[in-house]
Each structure stands twice: as C-alpha cells, then as structure tokens.
N, C-alpha and C positions, 0 to 999 in steps of 0.2 A: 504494500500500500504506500505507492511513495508519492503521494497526494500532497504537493506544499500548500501548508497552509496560507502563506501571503498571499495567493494566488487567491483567495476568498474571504478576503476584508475591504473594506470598505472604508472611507470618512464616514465617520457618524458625529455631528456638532451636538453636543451637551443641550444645547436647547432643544433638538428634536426629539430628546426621552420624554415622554408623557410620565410626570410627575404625579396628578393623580387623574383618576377616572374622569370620565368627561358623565355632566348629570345624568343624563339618559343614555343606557348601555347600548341602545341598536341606534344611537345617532352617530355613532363611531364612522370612521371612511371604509366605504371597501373597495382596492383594487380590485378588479375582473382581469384575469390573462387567461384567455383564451386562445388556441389556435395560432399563436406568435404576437396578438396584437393583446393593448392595456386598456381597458374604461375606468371612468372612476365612475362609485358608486356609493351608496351609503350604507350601511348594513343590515337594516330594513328592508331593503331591496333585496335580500337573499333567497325569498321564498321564488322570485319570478326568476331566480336564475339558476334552481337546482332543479332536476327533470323531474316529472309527477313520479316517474319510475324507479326512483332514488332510492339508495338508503342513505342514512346519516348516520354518522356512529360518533356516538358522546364517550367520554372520559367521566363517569361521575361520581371521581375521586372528592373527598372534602378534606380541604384546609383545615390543620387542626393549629391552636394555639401554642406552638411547638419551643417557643422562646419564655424560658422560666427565671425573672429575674429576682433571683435573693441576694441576701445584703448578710455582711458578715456583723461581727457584732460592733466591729470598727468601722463601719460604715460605710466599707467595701465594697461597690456591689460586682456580685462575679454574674455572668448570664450562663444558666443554660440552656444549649440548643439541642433541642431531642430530635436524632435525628431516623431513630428506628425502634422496635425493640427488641431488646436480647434476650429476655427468657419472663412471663412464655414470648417466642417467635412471630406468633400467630399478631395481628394487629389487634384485630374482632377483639381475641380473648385478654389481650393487653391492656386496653382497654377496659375492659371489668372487674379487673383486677381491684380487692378492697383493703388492702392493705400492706404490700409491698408488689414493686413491680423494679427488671431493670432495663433499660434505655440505652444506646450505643447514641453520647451525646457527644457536641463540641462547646469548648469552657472557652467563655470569653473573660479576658483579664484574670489568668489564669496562673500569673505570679503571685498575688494577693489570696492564692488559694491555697496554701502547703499541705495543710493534714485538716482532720476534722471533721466532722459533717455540718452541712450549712442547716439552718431551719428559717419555714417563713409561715409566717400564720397567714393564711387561707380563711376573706371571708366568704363563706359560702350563701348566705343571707341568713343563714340559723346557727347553725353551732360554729363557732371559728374552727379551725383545724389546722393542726400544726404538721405540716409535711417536713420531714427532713431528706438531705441528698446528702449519699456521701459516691465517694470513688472504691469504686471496684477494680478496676486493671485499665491498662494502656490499652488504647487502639489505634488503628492507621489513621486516623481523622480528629481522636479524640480519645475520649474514655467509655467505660461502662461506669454508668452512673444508678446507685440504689436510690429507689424513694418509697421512703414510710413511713404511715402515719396508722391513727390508732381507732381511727372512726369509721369504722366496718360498713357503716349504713352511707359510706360515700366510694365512690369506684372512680379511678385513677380519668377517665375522662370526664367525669363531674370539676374533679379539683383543678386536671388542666385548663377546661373551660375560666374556670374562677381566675385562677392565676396569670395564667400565661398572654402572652401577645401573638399577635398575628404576627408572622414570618416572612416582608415584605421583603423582595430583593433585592441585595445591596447594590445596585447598581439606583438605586432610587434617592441614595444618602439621606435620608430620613427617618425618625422613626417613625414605626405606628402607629397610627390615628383611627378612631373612631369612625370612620366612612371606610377602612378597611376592614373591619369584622364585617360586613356586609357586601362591600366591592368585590373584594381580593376572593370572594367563591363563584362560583357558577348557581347559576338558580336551579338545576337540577344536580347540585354535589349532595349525594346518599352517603359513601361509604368514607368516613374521614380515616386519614391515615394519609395525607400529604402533608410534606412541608412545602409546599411551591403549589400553585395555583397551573393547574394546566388553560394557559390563559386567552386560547383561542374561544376559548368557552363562556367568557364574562360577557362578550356583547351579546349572548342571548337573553331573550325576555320571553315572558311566558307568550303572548302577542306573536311573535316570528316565530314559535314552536308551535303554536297553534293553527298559523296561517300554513307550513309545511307540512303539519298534519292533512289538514283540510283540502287540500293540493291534493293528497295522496302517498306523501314520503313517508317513509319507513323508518320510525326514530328508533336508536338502539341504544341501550350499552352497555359498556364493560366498564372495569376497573382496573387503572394502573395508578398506585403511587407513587408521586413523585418525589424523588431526593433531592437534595441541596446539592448533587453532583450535576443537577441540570444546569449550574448557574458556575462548574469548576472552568473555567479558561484552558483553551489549548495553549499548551506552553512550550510542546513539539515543537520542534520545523515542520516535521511531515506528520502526519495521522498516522502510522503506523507503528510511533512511539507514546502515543497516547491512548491511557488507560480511559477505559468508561468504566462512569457506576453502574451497579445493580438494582432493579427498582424490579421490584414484586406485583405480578398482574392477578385478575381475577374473571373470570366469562362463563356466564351460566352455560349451561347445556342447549338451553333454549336459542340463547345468542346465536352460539356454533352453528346450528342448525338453522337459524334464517342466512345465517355470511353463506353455508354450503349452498343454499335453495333459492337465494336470490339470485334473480336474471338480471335485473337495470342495474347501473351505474352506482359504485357506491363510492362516499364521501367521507371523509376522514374527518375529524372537530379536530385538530389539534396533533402537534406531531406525538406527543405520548399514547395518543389514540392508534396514530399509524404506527410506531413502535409496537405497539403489542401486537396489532393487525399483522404483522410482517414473523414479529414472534411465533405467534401462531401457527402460518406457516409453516416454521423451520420446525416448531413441535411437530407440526403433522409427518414435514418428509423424515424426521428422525424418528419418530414412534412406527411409520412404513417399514424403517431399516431395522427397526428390532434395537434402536438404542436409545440409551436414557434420553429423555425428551423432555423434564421439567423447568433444564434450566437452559438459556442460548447465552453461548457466552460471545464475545466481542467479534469472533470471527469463525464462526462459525457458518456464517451463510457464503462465505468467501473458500472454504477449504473441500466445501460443498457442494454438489451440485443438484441443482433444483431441478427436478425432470418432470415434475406433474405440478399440472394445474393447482394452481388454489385451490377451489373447491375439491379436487381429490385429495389433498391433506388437507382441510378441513375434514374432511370425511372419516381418516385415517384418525384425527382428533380425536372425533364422538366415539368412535368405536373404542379406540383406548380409554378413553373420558370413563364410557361405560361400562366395562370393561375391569374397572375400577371401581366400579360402583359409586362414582361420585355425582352432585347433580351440576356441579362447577367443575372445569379445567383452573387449578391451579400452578402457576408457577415462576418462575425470575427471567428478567434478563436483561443483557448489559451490549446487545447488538445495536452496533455503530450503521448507519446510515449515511454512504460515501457518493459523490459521482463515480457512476459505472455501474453503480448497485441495480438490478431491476427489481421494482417494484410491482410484486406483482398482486396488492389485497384491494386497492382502491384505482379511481382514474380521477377524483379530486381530491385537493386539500382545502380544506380552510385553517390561515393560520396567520400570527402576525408579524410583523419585524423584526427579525432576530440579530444578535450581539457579533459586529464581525467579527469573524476568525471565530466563530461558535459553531459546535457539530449540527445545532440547530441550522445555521446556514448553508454547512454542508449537505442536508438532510431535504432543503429545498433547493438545489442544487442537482441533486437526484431527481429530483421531480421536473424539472423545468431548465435543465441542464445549463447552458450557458448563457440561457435567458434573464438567470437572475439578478444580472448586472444592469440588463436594461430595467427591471422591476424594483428594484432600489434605488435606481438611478431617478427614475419616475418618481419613486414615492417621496422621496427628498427634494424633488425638487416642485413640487407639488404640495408641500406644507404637511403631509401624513404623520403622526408620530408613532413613534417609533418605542420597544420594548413590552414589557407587558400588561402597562395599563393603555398601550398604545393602538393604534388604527387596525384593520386587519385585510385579508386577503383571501380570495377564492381560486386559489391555480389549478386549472385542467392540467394533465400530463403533455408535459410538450410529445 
C-alpha cells in the first residue's frame, strides 16, 4: 500500500470548521456529485434525490457522555476519557453494571495523577453518589480505569449520564456546551456506546425521514461504535504504515436479510455505516472459506480476494449468523478504506467534509476517485463548512 499520503490533503482555513450546528439540522448544504458533474443543494432536498427504490442505511450508534471530569483533592482536575470497556466487554452489559465496572480510558493531565483513587460525588437528582476511579494497568492509549460506587439501585450508564460531558472533537477547541447533548446525536441514535458522533447523520430530522419513507425508501440499521481512533491523524508518509482502530459492529439478522434481498440502489449515512457495510462482506467471503470471520483486520480485504457478489456473502453471513444460533451478527473491525479499494455494498454515500490527510478522505476517494479534489475544491470555495458539525454531501460512485 504505498498510497502517499500528501497526495490527499488539502488547505483547509480554520474559518471553514463549522464550530457549532447551524439551528435547523436539514438547513445544512448538500453537495450532489453525480455522474462527474456538482449541484449545490440543501439537505432537505435529499428525499427528491434518492430513488423510491433505495435503501438507506443508518449508523444508530448513540453518543455517550464519555469525558468524566474529577478533581483531586488539591484541586487538580484530571479528565477521564472512557474510551471502551474492559471487563465485562460487552457494551449492553457494561452499561448495567451496579457497582463496579472497568473502562480502557485516556487520562488527561495525567502528571497531577500518581497513585490513589480519584472520587467525585455524583448528583443524580436523589441520593448523591460517590463514584470512585482508580488505575488498573497501562495500555496503548491509556489505562484500564476501575469505577465504584456503592449504590446498587444506580447502573454505570445512569451515573455516566449525570456526570460526564459530551465528547466533542478536538478539532472544535472548545469545550462542551449544552446544545451539544442534543446536536452532537443523530435523532434516530438507539444503541449508545460511541465516543464520536457518526456525523453524517445529524442533518437528519424526523421530516426528511418521513418524507423518504413516504417516497418508498427502505430505512435500515445497524450499529457501529465509534472510537476516538476516528479523529487519530495519519502520521505515515504512506498508508501502509499506518495502524487503524478497532471499532465493534452490531446487524440484526433481519438487517442481513433485507442488504441480501434488496434489488434498488443502496445508500450509505455515513462512512462508519459503509465501514461495517464492506465489513460485512469480508465476514461473509471469510465465513464461505471456512475461516474465523468475526473480526476484519486492516488488511484483510487487500490479501484477499473477493470472488462473489455481495449479496452471496451476505448470504454466506445469515447462514453462519444462524448457524450460530444468534439473532445478531456480531463483530470488530479495523479495515482501512484506500483508492483502488472496490467497493462493493453500496452505489451512494452520504457524508460530510473530512480532515485532510484523514483515512476518512481516503475513504471518499474510493468512492469518487480523483474527483475528490474537484469536490473540495467546490465546497471551499462555495462557502460549505467543513468537519463534523459541518455541511454535507450525497456522492454517487464515480
């Protein structure tokens, strides 16, 4: 993969980051590339531009309050950033946890932090609660971080909710405000266990999902959470020396079986949406070969070759899905998304400006190949903004 990276950045002016949401989320911009040529468009307009015989597929990962800022008793404050969790594994079950749970976090100001465990009272609106954190062992990112507390009738996503902030991205230099616990989600986010917003997905309103409904479009979804690995910088020269995160997916049975049985055109909400979509996939041609199939690691679709249609692995999915006796495909993965890649789950995206020299922009780059430079070019100079409270885009495969 000797993909240079310079070769996929961009100027990007600090005034064109969309610092926060604009009031109404389908007044956003939407580019249209279709067919080699640009329109501009508003985002509202989306329903007349996806075909009645569409499907749509959502991310309906939810943003959890993943930033827990406690204060030492010197008036220190250290942040922690919960960035997964470590035992139990399971999100779901992480989450309900009532009295101790641990976390694979990242410590901010983390000289101020030597020994000890932190505590921070928690109001919950009824009994205060006093969680404590302490460190558990090193990790590549950060620590394993314990937290317990002693009030049984409260479960680890009750207190996070209480405590914690929304996990805006650093590229925003800001912190957290109160129009972000409501912006920074999508209006259909169900299954929480992101730290990052899959943020193709904010300019939806109930309105544009209704109106595509009533069209005839096929709304669907799954579940990928997102890491903080979405936001780590290439720091390679070339892609081939650059590691990807692992981010853990989730697709009812049901799902699989409309991706396998749908004929029309289908559409991606967002590249963690196409990430798993292409995931998928690569489980099915590797559950066909008779090999472990739950997890696709970075290069895996590259070492590989794909001989059957999508929907024949899809197909090769459900049967091991079932096979299994599960009513979900469960599983990870850390597959990069390069030009040269084919993409074979979807024939749209929708998605919005991404950070040069980011695999996100690699990733639309695959889609619309060398186009991307006129599509940037246009949107910067067109007033569009830019990042992830920013404008967005509908691109057909070139």
């Amino acid at each position: 993969m000797h993909i240079s990276i310079d070769q996929y950045t961009y100027n990007l002016p600090t005034e064109k980051i969309a610092k926060y949401p604009l009031t109404e989320r389908d007044q956003s911009k939407l580019l249209l590339f279709s067919d080699g040529s640009i329109d501009n468009k508003t985002f509202s307009d989306l329903p007349n531009l996806i075909p009645a015989d569409a499907m749509l597929l959502f991310n309906n990962t939810k943003v959890i309050r993943a930033r827990l800022p406690f204060r030492k008793a010197t008036g220190a404050r250290i942040e922690i950033f919960c960035l997964e969790p470590a035992s139990p594994t399971d999100v779901a079950t992480a989450f309900e946890q009532t009295q101790e749970v641990t976390w694979n976090c990242m410590v901010g100001n983390l000289k101020k932090w030597k020994e000890g465990a932190l505590e921070m009272e928690v109001d919950t609106g009824k009994t205060p609660v006093v969680v404590k954190a302490e460190k558990v062992s090193k990790t590549n990112d950060g620590f394993v971080i314990r937290f317990r507390w002693e009030n049984p009738e409260y479960t680890f996503s009750e207190l996070m909710e209480a405590m914690g902030k929304t996990p805006i991205p650093p590229y925003l230099e800001r912190e957290s405000e109160e129009i972000d616990t409501e912006r920074y989600q999508t209006v259909y986010s169900r299954e929480q266990g992101s730290v990052a917003a899959p943020t193709a997905g904010l300019h939806f309103t109930p309105e544009v999902m209704n109106s595509l409904k009533n069209k005839g479009v096929l709304l669907t979804n799954l579940t990928l959470h997102v890491g903080a690995g979405t936001f780590r910088p290439v720091k390679s020269e070339t892609i081939a020396d650059h590691k990807m995160h692992t981010e853990h997916f989730r697709v009812p049975l049901e799902t699989l079986k409309q991706l396998k049985n749908h004929t029309g055109p289908k559409v991606a909400v967002g590249t963690t949406t196409l990430r798993t979509l292409e995931s998928l996939y690569w489980a099915g041609v590797l559950a066909h070969r008779g090999k472990a199939f739950h997890h696709i690691e970075q290069w895996t679709p590259y070492n590989n070759e794909g001989i059957i249609s999508f929907e024949d692995a899809i197909s090769h999915l459900i049967e091991a899905t079932e096979k299994e006796g599960k009513s979900h495909f469960e599983g990870s993965t850390a597959i990069i998304i390069v030009p040269g890649y084919e993409v074979r789950s979807i024939k749209g995206l929708v998605t919005n400006f991404h950070q040069p020299g980011s695999t996100l922009l690699l990733l639309v780059a695959a889609i619309v190949g060398e186009n991307w430079k006129k599509i940037y070019d246009h949107a910067l100079k067109n007033d569009y903004r830019f990042l992830s409270y920013g404008d967005s885009s509908l691109l057909w495969k070139a």
